[in-house]
C-alpha positions as CSV (number, residue, x, y, z in Angstrom):
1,X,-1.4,-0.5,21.0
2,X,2.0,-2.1,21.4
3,X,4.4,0.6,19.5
4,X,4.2,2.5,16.3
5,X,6.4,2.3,13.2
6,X,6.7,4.7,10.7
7,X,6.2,3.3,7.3
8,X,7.9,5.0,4.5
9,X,6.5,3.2,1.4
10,X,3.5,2.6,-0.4
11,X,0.1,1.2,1.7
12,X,0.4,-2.2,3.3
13,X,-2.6,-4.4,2.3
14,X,-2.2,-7.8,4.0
15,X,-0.8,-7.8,7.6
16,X,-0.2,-11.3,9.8
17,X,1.3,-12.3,13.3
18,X,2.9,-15.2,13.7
19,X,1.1,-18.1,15.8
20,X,3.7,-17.7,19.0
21,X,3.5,-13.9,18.6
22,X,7.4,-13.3,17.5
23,X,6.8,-12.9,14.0
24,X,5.0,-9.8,11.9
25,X,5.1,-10.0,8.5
26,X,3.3,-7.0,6.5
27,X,2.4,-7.5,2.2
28,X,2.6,-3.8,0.4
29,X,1.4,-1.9,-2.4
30,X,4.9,-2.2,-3.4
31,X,4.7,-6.1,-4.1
32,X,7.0,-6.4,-1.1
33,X,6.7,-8.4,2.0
34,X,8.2,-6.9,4.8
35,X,9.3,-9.2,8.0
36,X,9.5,-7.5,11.4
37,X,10.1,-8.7,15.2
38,X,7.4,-8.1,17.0
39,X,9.0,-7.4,20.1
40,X,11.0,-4.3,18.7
41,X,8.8,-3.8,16.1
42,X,12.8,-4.4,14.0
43,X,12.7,-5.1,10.6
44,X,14.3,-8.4,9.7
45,X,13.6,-9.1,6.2
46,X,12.1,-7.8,2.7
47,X,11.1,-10.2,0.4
48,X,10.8,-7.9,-2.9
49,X,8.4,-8.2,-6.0
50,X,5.9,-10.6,-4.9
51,X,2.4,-10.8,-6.7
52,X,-0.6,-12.9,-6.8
53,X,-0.4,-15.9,-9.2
């Protein structure tokens, strides 16, 4: 295991990383994706209210 982070929301249920590695990106419970660097594990973007069509 890399690092940890704490999540404070709702369950994730989709999570992918990035073909070169840089890039985590995490879909929640929440219907939010969440963007993160993988190297610090930093959050970098939330993309809010997404849902299936």
């Amino acid at each position: 295991i890399h690092d940890s982070v704490q999540m404070t929301n709702p369950g994730v249920s989709q999570l992918r990383v990035r073909a070169d590695g840089k890039i985590l990106a995490t879909a929640g419970w929440d219907n939010n994706i969440r963007v993160f660097g993988w190297k610090k594990l930093k959050p970098l973007a939330v993309l809010q209210h997404h849902t299936d069509m």
